[in-house]
N, C-alpha and C positions, 0 to 999 in steps of 0.2 A: 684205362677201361672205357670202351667206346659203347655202350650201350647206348645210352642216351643221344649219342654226336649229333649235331645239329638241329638236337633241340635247347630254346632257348626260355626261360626262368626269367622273368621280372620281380625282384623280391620284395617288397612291403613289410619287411618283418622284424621283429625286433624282440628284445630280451630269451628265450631260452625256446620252447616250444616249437613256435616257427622255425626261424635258424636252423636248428636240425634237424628238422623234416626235408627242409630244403638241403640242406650241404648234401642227403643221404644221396637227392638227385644230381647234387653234383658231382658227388664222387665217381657216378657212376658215368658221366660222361654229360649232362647238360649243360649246358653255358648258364650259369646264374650270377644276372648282375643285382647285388644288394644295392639297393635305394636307402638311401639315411640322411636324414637330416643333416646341416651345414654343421651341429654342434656334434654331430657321431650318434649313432642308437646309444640305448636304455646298457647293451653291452660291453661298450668300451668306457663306461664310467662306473662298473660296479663286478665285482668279481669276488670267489669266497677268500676265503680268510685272509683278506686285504693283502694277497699277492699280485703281482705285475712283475713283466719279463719287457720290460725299456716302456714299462709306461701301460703295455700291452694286459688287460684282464683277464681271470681264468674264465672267465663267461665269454670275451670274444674269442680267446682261442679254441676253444669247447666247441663253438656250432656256425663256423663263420672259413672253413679252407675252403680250397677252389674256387673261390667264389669274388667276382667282378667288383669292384668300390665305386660307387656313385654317388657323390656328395648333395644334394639341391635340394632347394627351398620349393616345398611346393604348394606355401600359401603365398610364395611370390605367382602371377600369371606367365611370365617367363618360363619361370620354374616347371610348372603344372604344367606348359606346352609343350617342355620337354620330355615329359612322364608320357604322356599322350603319343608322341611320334614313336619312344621307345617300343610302347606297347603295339605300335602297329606290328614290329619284327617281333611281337613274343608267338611263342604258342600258351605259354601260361605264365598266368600273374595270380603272383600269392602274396598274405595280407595277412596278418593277425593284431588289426587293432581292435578296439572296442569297437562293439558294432553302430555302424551310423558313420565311423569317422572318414574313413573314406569317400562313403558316399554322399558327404558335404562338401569335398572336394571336385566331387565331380567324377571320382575312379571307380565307385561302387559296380559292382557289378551289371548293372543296367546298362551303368554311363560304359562300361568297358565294352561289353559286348557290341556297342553297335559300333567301337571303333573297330573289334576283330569280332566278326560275329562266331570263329570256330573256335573261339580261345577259352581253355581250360583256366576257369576261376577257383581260386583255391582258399575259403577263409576259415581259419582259427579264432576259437575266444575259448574266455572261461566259461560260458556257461551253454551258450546256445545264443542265434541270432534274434531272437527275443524269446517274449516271456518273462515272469515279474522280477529274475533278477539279472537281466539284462545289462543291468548298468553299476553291478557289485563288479568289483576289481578280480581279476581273474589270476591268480598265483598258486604257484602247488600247493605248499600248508593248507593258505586256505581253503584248497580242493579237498585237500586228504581231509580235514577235518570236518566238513560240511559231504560227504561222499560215505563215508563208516568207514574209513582205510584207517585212520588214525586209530579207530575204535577196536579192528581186529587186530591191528598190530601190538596196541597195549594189551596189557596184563588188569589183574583184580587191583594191582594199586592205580589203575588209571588208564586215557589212550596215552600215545604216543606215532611220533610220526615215524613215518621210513627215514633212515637216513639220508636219504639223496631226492631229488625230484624224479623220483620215479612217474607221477603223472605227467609232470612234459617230456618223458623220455616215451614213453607210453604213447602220449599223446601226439611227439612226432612220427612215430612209426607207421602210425593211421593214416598222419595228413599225407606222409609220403605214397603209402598204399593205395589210398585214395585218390590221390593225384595220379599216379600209373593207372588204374584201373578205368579213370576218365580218360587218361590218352590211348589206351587200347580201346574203349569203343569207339572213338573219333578215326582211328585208325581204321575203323572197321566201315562205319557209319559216317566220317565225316560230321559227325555233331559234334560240338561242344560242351559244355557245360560248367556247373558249380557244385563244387565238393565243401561240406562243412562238414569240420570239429571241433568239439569244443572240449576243454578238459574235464567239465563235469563228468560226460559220458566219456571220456578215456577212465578217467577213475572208478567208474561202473564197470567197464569193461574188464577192468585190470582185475575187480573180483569177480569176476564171471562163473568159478566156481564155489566160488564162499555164497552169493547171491543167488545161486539155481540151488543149493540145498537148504539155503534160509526159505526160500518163498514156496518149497515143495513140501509137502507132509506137516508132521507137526513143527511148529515154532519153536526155538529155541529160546529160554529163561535168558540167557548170554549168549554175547557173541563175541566177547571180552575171549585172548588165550587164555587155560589155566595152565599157572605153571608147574612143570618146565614143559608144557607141551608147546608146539609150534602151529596154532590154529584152533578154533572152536569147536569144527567137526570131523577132528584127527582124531582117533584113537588111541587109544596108550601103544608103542613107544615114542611116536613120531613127536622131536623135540630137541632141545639142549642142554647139555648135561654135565654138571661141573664135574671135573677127574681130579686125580691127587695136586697136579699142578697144572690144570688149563680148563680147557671145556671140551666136550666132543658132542657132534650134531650124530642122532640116529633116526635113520627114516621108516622106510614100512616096511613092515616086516612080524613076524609070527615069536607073543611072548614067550611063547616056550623054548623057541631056540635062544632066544636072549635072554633067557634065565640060564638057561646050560655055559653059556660063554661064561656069567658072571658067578656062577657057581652060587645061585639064589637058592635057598631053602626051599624044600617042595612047602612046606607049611604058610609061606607067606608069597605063594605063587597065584595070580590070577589067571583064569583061562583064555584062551586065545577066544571064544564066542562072545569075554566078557571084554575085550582090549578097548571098548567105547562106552559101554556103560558102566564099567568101574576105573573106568581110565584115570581118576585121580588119585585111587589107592595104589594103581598099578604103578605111574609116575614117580610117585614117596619110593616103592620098593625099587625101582629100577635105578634114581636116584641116588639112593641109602647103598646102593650096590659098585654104582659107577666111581663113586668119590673116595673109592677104597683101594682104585688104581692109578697111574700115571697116562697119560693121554696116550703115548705109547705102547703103554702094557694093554690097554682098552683095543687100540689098533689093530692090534696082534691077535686077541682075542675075538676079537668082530671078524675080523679078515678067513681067521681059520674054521668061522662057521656059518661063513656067507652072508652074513651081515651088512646093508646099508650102512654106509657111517662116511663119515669125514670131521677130520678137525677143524677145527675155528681160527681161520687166518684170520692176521690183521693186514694191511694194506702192504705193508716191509715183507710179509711173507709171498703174497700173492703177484710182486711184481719178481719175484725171484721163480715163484713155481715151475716146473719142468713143461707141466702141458700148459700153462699161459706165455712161457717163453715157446715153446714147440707153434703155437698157434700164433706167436706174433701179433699179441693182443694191444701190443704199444709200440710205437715209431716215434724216434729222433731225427729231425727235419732242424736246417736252418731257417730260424723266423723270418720276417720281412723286413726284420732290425737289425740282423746278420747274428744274434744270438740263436743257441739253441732251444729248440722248445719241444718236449716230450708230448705226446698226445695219442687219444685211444683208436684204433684203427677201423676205419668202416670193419662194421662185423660179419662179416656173408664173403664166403671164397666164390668166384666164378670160374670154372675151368680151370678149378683148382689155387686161383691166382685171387689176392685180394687188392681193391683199388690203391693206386698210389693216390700221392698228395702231392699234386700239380703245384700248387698253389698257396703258400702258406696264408693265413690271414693275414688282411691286405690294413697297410694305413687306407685311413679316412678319405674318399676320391683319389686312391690311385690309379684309377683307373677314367677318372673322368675323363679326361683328353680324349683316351681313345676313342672313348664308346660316344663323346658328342661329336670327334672329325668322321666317325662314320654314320651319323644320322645327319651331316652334310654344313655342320657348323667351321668355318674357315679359322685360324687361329686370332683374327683379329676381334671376333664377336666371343669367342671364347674367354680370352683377356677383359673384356667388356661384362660379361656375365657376370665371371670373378667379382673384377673393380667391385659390382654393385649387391655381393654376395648372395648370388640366385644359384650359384654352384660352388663347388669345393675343389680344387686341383692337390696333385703331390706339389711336394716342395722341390721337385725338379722341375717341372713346368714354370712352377710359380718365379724361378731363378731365371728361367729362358731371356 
């Protein structure tokens, strides 16, 4: 997938957010070389339920293919003068540390632009590039739960979070959108510029309509769901619903016909004008009705009378599903350790065609060699760099 070709990605980034903002542009065809420290990112030493495939984490393989390894030190001055020449070939340089840390360094945006003054600067934090809490640690939980996400997702016994980091999934989708949207006006205009996100306002954004009905008309007593409804200012039936032996999800849709499927008593029927303002009572009855059949039998019944609905996969069902296998929502690739490693597919078809994976995630500087003999390092100063660890090489090199 050539979209992007011969644009080139200097990456700054590390732990989850970033990374996949960035890989999105590489999938699509950018050259991005990750920049990591001599000891490897925040990614190759932490990954969830203390799984590794040769050592490898599910957090680097997660938001780190196609994408270039560049090992160096760049509180060494060496080091930093290599980040520098790089930057001269980038069209954009992206960044998600705390803010300031870069530009102690000397990379901050200022100090960048006057080395490339058309270069797309791209930075990430938790919160914002100041403002009073600038300097609080920037990670999903604590997003979702400092944001109200936690808040709307739990119930009356409590919040709860989302299961996944949905705010740096969120949150990279922007930084990518936002980095495209700066290189088409540069395209147009020949300007450059700086795109900021931060995941606070990704987690705003993610409830963008939970929050346009919160802050319009009257206020809401809760924003807590009740259950088994799926949200504060859903109506009765939209929710989850235990059946004889599972659960089944029903979405929007008019009580009266899903009183008809479930063969509900007119007597303990609420009206469809009433589906929000008596949506609790409505819930118990819908409830009281659903758990009296089989997730299947419900199926059959929703299906024959037009009914929103779907059942509640667990992860074993969904990687077997007919339109998730139809759609090619996962690819098996040989790692960079020669084992196999499964992983989720850019999401977006082009011309009907979705990007491959050039490039599995990479060990730690396998790619230095390359990318210092083409900013004009000969191999005997590269050897010299090593010795004095201002850079990182493969362990091919390192054999030479």
């Amino acid at each position: 997938m050539n979209h992007l070709k011969g644009l080139r990605v200097v990456s700054f980034n590390h732990f989850f957010m970033g990374p996949v903002g960035i890989q999105f542009l590489a999938d699509i065809g950018a050259e991005v070389i990750a920049i990591e420290p001599i000891e490897g990112a925040f990614q190759r030493n932490w990954g969830g339920a203390n799984k590794t495939v040769d050592g490898q984490t599910m957090l680097l393989l997660s938001g780190n293919r196609n994408k270039k390894s560049l090992a160096l030190d760049l509180k060494d001055p060496n080091g930093l003068a290599i980040a520098r020449e790089l930057i001269k070939t980038a069209d954009v340089v992206a960044e998600n540390f705390r803010p300031g840390v870069l530009d102690k360094l000397g990379l901050g945006y200022d100090a960048v632009r006057e080395i490339k003054p058309d270069i797309i600067y791209a930075s990430a934090s938790g919160y914002g590039s100041d403002g009073p809490y600038v300097n609080r640690p920037g990670q999903d939980l604590l997003i979702q739960a400092l944001s109200g996400l936690a808040t709307i997702t739990g119930t009356n016994d409590g919040p709860r979070a989302v299961g996944v980091s949905a705010v740096d999934h969120h949150g990279a989708a922007l930084f990518a959108a936002g980095i495209l949207a700066a290189l088409l006006r540069r395209e147009r205009t020949g300007e450059g510029g700086l795109v900021e996100v931060s995941l606070l306002s990704a987690a705003i954004d993610l409830q963008l309509e939970s929050f346009t009905c919160f802050l319009n008309g009257e206020t809401p007593d809760d924003v807590r769901q009740p259950k088994p409804l799926s949200g504060w200012y859903f109506g009765a039936p939209y929710g989850i619903y235990q059946t004889k032996d599972s659960h089944v999800a029903i979405s929007l849709g008019k009580l009266s016909i899903l009183y008809d499927s479930l063969d509900v008593a007119y007597d303990d029927r609420i009206s469809d004008d009433d589906a929000y303002t008596r949506r609790d009572q409505a819930a118990r009855t819908i409830a009281n009705a659903v758990i009296r059949f089989t997730t299947s039998e419900c199926e059959a019944r929703f299906a024959k009378h037009g009914i929103w609905h779907s059942r509640i996969n667990d992860y074993s069902d969904v990687v077997v599903d007919p339109q998730v296998r139809h759609n090619k929502s996962f690819v098996t690739i040989q790692g960079a350790t020669g084992s196999d490693i499964t992983l989720v597919r850019h999401p977006i078809t082009y011309d009907g065609a979705v990007p491959e994976i050039t490039l599995a995630p990479q060990p730690l500087g396998a790619q230095t060699e390359q990318i210092m003999t083409e900013l004009g390092y000969d191999k005997q100063r590269i050897h010299e760099l090593l010795s004095k660890g201002v850079i990182r090489a493969s362990v091919e090199f390192l054999q030479e």
